[in-house]
C-alpha positions, 0 to 999 in steps of 0.5 A, a space after each residue: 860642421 862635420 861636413 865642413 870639416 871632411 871637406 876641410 881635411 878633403 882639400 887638403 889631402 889631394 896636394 900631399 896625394 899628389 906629391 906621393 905620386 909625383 915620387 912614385 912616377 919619378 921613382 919609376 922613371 929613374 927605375 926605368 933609365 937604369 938607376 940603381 935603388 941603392 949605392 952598388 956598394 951594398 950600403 946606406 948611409 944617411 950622411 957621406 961628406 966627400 964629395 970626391 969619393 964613389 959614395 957620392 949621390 949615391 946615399 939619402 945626403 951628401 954636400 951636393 943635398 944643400 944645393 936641392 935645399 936651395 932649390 926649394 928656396 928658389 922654388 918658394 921664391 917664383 912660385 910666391 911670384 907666380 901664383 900669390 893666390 895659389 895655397 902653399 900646398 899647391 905650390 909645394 906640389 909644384 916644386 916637387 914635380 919641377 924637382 922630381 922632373 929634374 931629377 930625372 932629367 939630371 941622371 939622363 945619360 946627356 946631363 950626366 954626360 956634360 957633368 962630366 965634361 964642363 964641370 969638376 965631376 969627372 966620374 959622376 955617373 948619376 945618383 942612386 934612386 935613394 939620393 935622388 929620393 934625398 933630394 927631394 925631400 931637402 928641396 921641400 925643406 928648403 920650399 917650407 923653411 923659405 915659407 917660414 922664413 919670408 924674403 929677406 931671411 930665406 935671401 940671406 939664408 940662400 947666400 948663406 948656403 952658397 958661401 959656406 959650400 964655395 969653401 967647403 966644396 967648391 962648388 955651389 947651386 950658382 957655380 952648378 948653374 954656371 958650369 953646365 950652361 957656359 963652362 969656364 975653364 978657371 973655375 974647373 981648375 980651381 974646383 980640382 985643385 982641391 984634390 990635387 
């Protein structure tokens, strides 16, 4: 019986050790493009709401932290497709490694680059390691909450989420979607309008 049960607890433990090192190496990377660990404010805040403000991506969660939620929904979604048999753990360490790797690519100079260009953030200049760090952690909680809470509730959550950050910000995981791969000048316009 005690075999069985370190062996139990064994398995078990390897997802969550691999999810840590897929942080540690993310961090790294993001160390190693030139992330700052922390706002250049000096500060850390939990929580920053404006969206327009320099302290934007740059603390542990802002508006834009309910868009990496979605991912983990998404993430919940695919992975259930795609690997039915694989333990929920397993899958859970798939979404961090694809949201990690994102992560990354995201605060890359060409990404931050077309952000810049094709969407409403205009002085976007990448994400604090913390934000980053943030937005992983709520990608994983949108992966367990979608888990928790099957197909058709985590559907109406997602749609949920997408309308509440339309009005609120403008903006949302479909609109970021769309905006960096095929701009459309009138939803620009219309994203700005809310600070003119």
């Amino acid at each position: 019986m005690t075999t069985d049960y370190f062996t139990s607890n064994h398995k078990k433990l390897w997802p969550w050790l691999t999810i840590a090192a897929v942080l540690v190496i993310a961090i790294a990377l993001l160390r190693s493009q030139g992330r700052l660990w922390i706002c250049s404010c000096g500060q850390i805040y939990v929580w920053v709401g404006d969206i327009w403000s320099s302290d934007n991506s740059q603390h542990l969660f802002d508006p834009y932290s309910f868009t990496h939620l979605l991912h983990g929904v998404v993430f919940f979604w695919l992975l259930a497709l795609a690997l039915p048999r694989l333990p929920v753990l397993w899958r859970l360490c798939m979404a961090t490694a694809i949201e990690a790797a994102w992560e990354v690519f995201e605060n890359s100079e060409f990404i931050i680059q077309r952000y810049r260009e094709a969407t409403a953030s205009l002085g976007y200049e990448g994400d604090a390691i913390i934000n980053s760090f943030g937005d992983i952690l709520i990608m994983a909680a949108g992966f367990m909450l979608a888990y928790k809470l099957g197909f058709r509730r985590s559907l109406i959550l997602f749609i949920v989420v997408e309308l509440i950050l339309i009005f609120w910000i403008r903006d949302s995981l479909i609109l970021s979607i769309i905006m960096l791969i095929y701009p459309i000048e009138a939803i620009k316009v219309w994203q700005l309008a809310l600070v003119l």
